[in-house]
N, C-alpha and C positions, 0 to 999 in steps of 0.2 A: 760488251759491245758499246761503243759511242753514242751516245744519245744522235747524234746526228746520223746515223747506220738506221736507227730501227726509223727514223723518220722518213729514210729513203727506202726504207722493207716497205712501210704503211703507203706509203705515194703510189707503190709498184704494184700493192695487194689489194687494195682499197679504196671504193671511191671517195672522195670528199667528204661528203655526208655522215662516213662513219671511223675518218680517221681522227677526230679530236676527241672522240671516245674512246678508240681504243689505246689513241694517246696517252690520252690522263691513266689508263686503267695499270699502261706498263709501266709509268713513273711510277703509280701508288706501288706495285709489286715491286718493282727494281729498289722501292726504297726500303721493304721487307727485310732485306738482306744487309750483308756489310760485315765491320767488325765491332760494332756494339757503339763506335764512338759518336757522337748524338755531338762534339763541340762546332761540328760541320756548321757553317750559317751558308742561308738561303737570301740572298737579295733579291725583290722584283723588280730592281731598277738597274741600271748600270750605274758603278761607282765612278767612272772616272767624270771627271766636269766635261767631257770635250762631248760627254752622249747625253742623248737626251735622259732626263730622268722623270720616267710616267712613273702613274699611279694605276691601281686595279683598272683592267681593262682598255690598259694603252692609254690611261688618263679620260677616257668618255664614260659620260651617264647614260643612262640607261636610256632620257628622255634625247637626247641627242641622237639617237641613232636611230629614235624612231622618227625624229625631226629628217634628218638626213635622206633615209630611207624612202618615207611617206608611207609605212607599216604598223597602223597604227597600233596593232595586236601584238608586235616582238613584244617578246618576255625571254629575260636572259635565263637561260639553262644550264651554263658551263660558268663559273667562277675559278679561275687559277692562277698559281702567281705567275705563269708564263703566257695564259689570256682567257680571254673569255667568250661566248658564242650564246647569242637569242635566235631565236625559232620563232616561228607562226604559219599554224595551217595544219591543215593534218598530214601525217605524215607521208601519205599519198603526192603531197600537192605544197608542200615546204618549202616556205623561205626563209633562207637561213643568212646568218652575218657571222662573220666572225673576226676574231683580230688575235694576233700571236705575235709574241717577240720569240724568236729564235739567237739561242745564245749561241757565238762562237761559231757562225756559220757565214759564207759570204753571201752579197748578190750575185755572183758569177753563180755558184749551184744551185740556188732555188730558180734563177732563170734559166740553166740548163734542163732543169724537172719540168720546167714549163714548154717549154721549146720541142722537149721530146714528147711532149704529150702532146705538140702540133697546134696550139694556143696560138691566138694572135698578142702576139707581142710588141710590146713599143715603150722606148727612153720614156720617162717623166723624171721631173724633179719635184719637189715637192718643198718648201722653206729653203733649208738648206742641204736637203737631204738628195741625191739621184737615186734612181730606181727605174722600175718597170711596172708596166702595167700587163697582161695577162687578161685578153677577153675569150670567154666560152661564149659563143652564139651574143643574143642579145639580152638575153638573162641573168651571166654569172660574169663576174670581173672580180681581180684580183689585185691588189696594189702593194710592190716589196721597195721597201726604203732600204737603203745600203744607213744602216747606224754604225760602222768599223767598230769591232768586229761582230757587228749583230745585226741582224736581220727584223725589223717592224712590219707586219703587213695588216692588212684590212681586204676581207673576200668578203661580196655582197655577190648572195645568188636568190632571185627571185623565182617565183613557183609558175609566174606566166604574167601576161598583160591581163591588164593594166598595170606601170609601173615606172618607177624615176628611171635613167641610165643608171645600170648598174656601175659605171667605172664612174661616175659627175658622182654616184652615192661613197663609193668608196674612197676615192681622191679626197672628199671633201671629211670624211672621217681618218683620214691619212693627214690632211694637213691640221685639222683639230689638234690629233696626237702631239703633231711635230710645233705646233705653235705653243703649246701647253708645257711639253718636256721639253725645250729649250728658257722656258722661265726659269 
């Protein structure tokens, strides 16, 4: 199965909160397997010059996000070459960040995933990048940059008020990325 197939299983099975774990858990198994050949390389960046090229975490620090955010408690939980996610609060009462590059996938179907799930949606551009933005209520927003042929995003969901906008927090960790990976 295409890594982009079990993404759209995870979206349909799972809410938010527990698909970057079980994310990660099907990479680590899927990479179990194979035919022994290990000459395979792994880039976190995209090669070509015309895309941005981040660094861990979409190119943001840890204290940035809590800058962005106004959370003064995230603490990153998730580390990957494809992204990474902080937490704070208990798990009752969580707010969560995250950021993901999606490889080899367009803006046309993660904005369809969004659409179907009845999201207020709306164009943004961001540097030089278009996208969308993706609001749940007043707490969760989501922000996808079209990187051809890959997908950057930034989801900032708070646990409740008090709190930044959640799309001003994202947007502004979305153009972070894209001003960074375009140097």
């Amino acid at each position: 199965m295409r890594s982009g197939g079990l993404v759209r299983i995870l979206r349909v099975a799972f809410p938010r909160s527990r698909r970057a774990s079980l994310l990660l858990l099907a990479i680590g198994i899927a990479g179990c397997g194979g035919n022994g050949d290990s000459s395979v390389a792994v880039s976190a960046a995209p090669a070509a010059a015309t895309h941005l090229t981040l660094g861990p975490c979409n190119s943001a620090a840890d204290s940035e996000v809590v800058t962005a955010t106004g959370v003064s408690t995230l603490t990153r939980v998730v580390t990957s070459p494809i992204g990474c996610q902080w937490e704070a609060g208990p798990a009752s009462n969580l707010t969560v960040v995250r950021t993901w590059w999606y490889r080899g996938t367009s803006i046309e179907v993660e904005r369809s995933h969004d659409l179907a799930a009845r999201q207020q949606v709306a164009d943004v551009k961001v540097g030089s990048l278009n996208g969308f933005s993706a609001r749940v209520g007043a707490d969760r927003c989501e922000v996808y940059l079209a990187d051809v042929p890959d997908v950057v995003s930034w989801s900032v969901e708070f646990a409740g008020p008090p709190h930044a906008d959640a799309c001003d927090a994202a947007t502004g960790l979305a153009q972070l990325s894209v001003d960074r990976g375009a140097q």
